[in-house]
Wavefront OBJ file of the C-alpha trace (Angstrom):
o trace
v -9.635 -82.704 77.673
v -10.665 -79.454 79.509
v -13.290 -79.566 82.525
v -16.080 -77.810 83.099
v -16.728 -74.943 85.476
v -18.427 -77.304 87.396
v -16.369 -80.092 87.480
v -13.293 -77.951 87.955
v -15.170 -76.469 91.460
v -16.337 -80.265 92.642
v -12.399 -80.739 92.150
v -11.470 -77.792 94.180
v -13.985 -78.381 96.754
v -12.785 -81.828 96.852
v -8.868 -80.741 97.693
v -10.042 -77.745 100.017
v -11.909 -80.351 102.004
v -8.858 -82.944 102.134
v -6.528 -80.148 102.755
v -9.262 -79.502 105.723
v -8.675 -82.866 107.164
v -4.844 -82.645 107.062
v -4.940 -79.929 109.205
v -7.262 -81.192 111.783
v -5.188 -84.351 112.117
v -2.288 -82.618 112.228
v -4.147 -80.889 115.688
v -4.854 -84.079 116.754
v -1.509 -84.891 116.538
v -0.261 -82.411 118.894
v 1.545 -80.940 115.415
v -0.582 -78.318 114.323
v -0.167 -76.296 111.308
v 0.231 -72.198 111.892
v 1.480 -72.603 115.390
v 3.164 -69.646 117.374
v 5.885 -69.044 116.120
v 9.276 -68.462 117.780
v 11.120 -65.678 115.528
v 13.727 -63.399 116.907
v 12.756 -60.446 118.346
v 14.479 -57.960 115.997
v 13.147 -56.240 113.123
v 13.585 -58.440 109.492
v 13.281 -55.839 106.813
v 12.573 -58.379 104.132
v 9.397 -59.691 106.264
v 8.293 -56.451 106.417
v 8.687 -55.383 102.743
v 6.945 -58.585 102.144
v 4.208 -58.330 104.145
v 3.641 -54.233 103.229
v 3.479 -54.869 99.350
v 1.370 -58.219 100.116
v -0.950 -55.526 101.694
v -1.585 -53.502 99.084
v -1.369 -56.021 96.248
v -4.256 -58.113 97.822
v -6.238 -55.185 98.248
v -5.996 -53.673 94.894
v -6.341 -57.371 93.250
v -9.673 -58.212 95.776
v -10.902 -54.807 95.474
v -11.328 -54.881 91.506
v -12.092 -58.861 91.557
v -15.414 -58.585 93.882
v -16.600 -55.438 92.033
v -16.657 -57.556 88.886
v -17.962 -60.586 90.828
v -20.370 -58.903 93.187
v -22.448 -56.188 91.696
v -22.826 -54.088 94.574
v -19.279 -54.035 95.549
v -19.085 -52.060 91.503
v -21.221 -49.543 92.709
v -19.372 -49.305 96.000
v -15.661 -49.447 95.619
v -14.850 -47.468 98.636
v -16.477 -50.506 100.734
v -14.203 -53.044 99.772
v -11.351 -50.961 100.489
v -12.976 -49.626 103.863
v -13.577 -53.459 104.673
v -9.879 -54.342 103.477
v -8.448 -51.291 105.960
v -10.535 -52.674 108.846
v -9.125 -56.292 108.633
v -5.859 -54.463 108.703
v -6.412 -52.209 111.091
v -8.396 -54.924 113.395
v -4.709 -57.186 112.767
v -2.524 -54.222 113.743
v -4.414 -54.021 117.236
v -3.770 -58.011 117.646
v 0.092 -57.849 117.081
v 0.703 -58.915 120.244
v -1.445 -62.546 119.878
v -0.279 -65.521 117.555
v -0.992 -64.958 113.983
v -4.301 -65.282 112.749
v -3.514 -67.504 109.533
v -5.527 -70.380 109.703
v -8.579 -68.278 109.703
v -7.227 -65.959 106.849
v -6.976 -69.373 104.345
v -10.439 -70.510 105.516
v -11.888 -66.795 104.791
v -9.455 -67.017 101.518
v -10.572 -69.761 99.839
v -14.230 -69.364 101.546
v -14.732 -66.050 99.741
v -13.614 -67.715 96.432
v -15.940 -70.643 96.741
v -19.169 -68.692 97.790
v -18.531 -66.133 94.569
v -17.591 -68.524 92.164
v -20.592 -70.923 92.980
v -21.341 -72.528 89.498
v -25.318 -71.983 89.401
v -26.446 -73.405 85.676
v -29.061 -70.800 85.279
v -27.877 -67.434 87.479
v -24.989 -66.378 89.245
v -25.485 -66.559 92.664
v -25.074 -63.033 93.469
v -25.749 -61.265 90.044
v -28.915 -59.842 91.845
v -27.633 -58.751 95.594
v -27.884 -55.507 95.039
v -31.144 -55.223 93.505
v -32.425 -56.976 96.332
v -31.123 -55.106 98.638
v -32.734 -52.658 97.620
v -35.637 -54.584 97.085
v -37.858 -52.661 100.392
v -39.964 -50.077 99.927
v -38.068 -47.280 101.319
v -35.046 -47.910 99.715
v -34.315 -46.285 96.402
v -30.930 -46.927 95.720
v -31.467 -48.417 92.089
v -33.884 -50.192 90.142
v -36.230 -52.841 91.867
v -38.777 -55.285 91.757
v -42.216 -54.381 92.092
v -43.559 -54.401 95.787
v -41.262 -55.279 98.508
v -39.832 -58.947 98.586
v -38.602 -59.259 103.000
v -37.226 -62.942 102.117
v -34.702 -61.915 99.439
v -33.790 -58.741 101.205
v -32.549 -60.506 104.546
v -31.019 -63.377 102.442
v -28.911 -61.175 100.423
v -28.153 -58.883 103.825
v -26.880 -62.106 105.052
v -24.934 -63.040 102.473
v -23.615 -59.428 102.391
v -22.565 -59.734 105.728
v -20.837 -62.923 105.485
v -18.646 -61.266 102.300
v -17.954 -58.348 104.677
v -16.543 -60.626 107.539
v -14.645 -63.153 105.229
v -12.764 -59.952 103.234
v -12.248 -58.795 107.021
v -10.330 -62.132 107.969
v -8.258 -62.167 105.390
v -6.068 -59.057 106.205
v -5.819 -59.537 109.971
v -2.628 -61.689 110.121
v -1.020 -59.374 107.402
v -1.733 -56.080 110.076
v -0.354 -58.639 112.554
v 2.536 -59.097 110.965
v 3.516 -55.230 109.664
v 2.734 -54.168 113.522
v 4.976 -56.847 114.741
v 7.840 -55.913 112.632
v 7.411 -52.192 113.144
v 7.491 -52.691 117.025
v 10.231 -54.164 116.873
v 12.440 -51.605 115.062
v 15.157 -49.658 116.979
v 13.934 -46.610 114.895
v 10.132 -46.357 114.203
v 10.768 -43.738 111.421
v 12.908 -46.132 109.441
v 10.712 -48.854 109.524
v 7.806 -46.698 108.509
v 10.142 -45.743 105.302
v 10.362 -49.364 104.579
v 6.755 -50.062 105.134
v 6.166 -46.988 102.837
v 8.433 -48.861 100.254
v 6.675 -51.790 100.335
v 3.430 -50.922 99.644
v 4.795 -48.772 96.801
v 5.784 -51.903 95.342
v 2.389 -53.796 95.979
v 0.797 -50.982 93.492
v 3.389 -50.816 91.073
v 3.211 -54.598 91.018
v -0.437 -54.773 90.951
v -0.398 -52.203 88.132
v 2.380 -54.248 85.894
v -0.262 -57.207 86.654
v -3.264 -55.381 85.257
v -1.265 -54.017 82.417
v -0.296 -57.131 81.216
v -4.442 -58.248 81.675
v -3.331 -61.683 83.428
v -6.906 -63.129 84.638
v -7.840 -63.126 88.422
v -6.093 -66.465 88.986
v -2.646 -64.805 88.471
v -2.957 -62.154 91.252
v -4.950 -64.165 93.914
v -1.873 -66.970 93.386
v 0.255 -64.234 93.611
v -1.273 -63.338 97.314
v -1.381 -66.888 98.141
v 2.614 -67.440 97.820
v 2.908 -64.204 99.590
v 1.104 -66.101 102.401
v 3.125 -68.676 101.877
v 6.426 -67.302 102.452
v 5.223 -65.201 105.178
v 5.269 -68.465 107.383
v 7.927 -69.524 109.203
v 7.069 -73.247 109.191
v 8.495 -75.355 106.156
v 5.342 -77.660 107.137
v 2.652 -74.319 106.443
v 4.915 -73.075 104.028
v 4.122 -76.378 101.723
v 0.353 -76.536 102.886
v -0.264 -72.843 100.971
v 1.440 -73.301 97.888
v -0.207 -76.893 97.898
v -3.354 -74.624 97.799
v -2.785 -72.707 94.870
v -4.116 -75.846 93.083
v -8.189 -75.611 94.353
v -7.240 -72.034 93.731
v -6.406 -71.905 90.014
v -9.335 -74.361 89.378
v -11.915 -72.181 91.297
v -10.768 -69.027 89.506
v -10.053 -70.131 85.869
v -12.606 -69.918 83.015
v -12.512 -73.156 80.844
v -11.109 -71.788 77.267
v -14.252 -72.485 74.718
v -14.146 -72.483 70.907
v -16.600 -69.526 70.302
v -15.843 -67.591 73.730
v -13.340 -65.685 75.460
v -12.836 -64.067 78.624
v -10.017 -61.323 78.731
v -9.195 -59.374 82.267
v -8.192 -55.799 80.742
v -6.699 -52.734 82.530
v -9.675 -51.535 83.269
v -12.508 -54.614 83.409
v -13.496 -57.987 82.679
v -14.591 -58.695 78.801
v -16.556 -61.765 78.139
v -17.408 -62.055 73.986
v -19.302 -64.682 72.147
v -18.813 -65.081 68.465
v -22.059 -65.889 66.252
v -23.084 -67.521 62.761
v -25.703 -67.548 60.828
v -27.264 -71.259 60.162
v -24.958 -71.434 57.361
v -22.326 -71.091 59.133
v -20.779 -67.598 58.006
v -19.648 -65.066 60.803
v -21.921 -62.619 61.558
v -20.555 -60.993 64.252
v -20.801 -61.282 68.468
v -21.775 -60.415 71.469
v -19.790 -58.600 74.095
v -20.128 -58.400 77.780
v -18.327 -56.259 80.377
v -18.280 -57.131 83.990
v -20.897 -59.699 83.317
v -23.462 -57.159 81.633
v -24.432 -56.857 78.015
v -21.817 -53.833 76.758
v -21.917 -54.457 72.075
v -22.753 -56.334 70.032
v -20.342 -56.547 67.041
v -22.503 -55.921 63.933
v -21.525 -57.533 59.950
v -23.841 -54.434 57.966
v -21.745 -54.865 54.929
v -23.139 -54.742 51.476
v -22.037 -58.178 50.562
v -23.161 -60.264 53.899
v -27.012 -57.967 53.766
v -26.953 -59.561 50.519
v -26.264 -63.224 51.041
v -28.631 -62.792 54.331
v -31.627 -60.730 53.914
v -32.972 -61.655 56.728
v -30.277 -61.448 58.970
v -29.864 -57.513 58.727
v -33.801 -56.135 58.322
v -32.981 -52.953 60.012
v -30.114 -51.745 56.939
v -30.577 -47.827 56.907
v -31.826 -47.387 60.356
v -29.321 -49.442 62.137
v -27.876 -47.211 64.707
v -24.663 -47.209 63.182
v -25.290 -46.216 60.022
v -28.306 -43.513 61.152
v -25.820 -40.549 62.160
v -24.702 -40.430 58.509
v -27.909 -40.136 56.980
v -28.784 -36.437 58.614
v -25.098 -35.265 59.063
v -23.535 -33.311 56.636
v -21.103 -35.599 54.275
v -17.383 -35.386 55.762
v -14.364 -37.072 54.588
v -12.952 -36.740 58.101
v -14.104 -38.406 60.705
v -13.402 -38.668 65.032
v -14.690 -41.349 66.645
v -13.937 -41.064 70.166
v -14.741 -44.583 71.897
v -14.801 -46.436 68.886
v -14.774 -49.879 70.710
v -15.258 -53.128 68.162
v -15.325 -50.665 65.190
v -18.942 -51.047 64.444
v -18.843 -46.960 64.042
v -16.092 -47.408 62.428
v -17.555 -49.839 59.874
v -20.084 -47.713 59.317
v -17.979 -44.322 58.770
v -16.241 -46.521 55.760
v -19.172 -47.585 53.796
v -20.371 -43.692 53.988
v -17.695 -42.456 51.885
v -15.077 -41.271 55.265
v -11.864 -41.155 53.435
v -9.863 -40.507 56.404
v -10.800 -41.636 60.136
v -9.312 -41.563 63.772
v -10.592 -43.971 66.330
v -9.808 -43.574 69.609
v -10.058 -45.928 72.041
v -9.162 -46.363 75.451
v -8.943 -50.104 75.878
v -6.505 -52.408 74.386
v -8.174 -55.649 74.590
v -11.534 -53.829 73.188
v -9.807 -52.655 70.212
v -7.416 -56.008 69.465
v -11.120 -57.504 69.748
v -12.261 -55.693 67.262
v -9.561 -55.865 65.224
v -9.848 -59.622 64.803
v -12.975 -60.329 65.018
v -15.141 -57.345 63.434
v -16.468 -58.926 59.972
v -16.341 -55.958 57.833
v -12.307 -55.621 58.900
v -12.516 -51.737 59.339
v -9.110 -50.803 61.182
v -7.409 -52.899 58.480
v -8.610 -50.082 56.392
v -5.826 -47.617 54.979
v -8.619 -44.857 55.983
v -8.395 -45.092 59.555
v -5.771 -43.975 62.278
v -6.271 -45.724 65.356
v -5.550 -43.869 68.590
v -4.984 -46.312 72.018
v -5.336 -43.127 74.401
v -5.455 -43.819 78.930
v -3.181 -47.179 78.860
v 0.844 -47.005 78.784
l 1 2 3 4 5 6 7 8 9 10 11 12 13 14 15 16 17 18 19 20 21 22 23 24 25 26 27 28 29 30 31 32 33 34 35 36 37 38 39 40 41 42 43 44 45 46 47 48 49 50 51 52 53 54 55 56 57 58 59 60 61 62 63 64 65 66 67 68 69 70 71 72 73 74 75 76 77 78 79 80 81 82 83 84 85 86 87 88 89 90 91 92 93 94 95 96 97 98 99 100 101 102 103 104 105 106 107 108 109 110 111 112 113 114 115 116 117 118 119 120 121 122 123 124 125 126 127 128 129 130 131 132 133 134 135 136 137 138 139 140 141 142 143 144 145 146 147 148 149 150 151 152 153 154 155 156 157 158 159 160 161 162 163 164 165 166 167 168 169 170 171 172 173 174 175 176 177 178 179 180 181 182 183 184 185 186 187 188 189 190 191 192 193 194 195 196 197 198 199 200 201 202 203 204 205 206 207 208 209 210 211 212 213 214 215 216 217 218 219 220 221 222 223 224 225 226 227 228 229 230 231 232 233 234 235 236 237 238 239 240 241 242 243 244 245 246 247 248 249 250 251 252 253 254 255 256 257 258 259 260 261 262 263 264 265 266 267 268 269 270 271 272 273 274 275 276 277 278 279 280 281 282 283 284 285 286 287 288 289 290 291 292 293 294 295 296 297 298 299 300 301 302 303 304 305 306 307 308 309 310 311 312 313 314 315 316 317 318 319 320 321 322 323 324 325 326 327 328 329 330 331 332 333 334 335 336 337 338 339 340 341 342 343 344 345 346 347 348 349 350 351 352 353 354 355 356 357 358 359 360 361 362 363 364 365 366 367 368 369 370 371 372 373 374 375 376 377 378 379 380 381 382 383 384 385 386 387 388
């Protein structure tokens, strides 16, 4: 039986805080976990190609997760990244200290937790950046009415504590390039191999995105980077036990009637609907947590078995373009999405149609779930045009 979102993040909480107590008996032990390490003072090329495309893959995967996640980080790529080269940048000028990974995992799994807060009636921070702009003198997007000083400082707090925890997690991986580049006999050649590795963070980040495996599969991926990065069998086996609060923080609970796809380019979330008797009448689609299409049944056959399901008929915007164009046979829908223009092109007489669209996951959405079935029509040529 699956668990709820809920449940599942009671469960995580519940390991992160045992996994807590391990560590702080191991202290009290005199055995503490992410000690300083002893390692040879020569360069290790594979630590260093490691720890380069760990770099860049964590970036690229937190970077597009928390602009999904967090509104304001959407509107403001460029932070996340500026934030993500500071933690760096901040672990490059610590080389010389003991590895900051303890704190990393606590900012890790910290950032995960506050985001993914299960809130039964609002996300937690849907509305951060509406509040911050919430003063009077600030226009940066659409606010509330009148200025609201409580909500403002709460969600410049909470701003600043996602700051500081995205900060922590890439000091010990600047620690760790530095330390391997200082200790090259030839700083050129190690740059090369830095320069290879984070080639192969991207590339791998982009194979990851391409193949639209959910959040889950990149932040484990980070997490048993972590994990081999340490030199300890003992921390080695405390990250990878980790992955398990991870996966049930970050995963979705499959429903009947929902689904939640990562694409290339975003995060779809689509909701089938019924009539009361039961027939399909189409769904709902969200991208990045905000409404994007619905996916509309305006066929001849379902108008007539519900009446009052499809009022609007004529002057649905679908069908509206086709009552003051000109008649065509051939139509080009650029952006065709579900196929809702699509649809409509069909039952206006289009005898031959190209859809383009730029998302796969869109367009294999509409072709199994649109009602009216238009790209299994021998009239249209569908075009998937910006993905490999």
């Amino acid at each position: 039986m699956m668990i709820s979102r809920i449940e599942a993040f009671i469960l995580a909480t519940a390991a992160l805080v045992v996994a807590q107590l391990a560590v702080f008996l191991a202290k009290r032990r005199g055995k503490p976990f992410f000690a300083a390490n002893q390692s040879p003072q020569t360069l290790s090329v594979p630590r260093l190609l490691l720890a380069s495309a760990l770099t860049l893959f964590a970036e690229l995967a937190f970077i597009r997760w928390i602009s999904v996640e967090v509104r304001v980080f959407a509107y403001f790529k460029n932070l996340a990244l500026l934030l993500c080269f500071l933690g760096f940048g901040f672990g490059c000028a610590l080389a010389a200290r003991k590895g900051r990974w303890l704190p990393a995992m606590h900012a890790f799994l910290g950032l995960l937790l506050l985001v993914r807060i299960p809130w039964s009636n609002a996300r937690l921070l849907e509305g951060l950046s509406r509040n911050l702009g919430g003063a009077n003198d600030i226009g940066i997007w659409h606010t509330r009415a009148g200025a609201d000083w409580v909500s403002f400082f709460f969600a410049a707090i909470m701003a600043c504590c996602l700051f500081v925890l995205l900060i922590s997690i890439f000091v010990p991986l600047g620690q760790t390039v530095s330390q391997q580049m200082d200790r090259a006999a030839s700083a050129l050649s190690a740059y090369s191999w830095n320069l290879f590795g984070s080639v192969i963070g991207v590339v791998a980040f982009f194979l990851a995105s391409w193949q639209m495996f959910p959040p889950f599969v990149w932040m484990g991926l980070v997490l048993l980077g972590f994990a081999f990065l340490q030199e300890n069998r003992r921390d080695v086996t405390l990250v990878v036990a980790l992955l398990v609060p991870l996966v049930l923080i970050l995963r979705d609970p499959a429903q009947h009637d929902r689904e939640i796809l990562w694409t290339p380019y975003e995060e779809i979330e689509y909701n089938r609907q019924y009539t009361l008797a039961g027939d399909p009448s189409g769904g709902v689609m969200r991208v990045n947590h905000t409404f994007y299409q619905s996916i509309a049944n305006l066929s001849l056959e379902f108008a007539a078995r519900h009446p009052t399901v499809q009022k609007e008929g004529e002057d649905n915007p679908y069908n509206i373009p086709f009552r003051f164009a000109v008649h065509s046979p051939t139509v080009l829908i650029v952006g065709s999405g579900t196929g809702n223009d699509v649809a409509a092109a069909l039952r206006h007489g289009s005898s031959k149609i190209d859809a383009v669209e730029i998302d796969p996951a869109i367009l294999d959405l509409g072709k199994r779930e649109h009602p009216e079935h238009p790209y299994d029509s021998p009239h249209v040529a569908t075009h998937l045009e910006g993905c490999p």
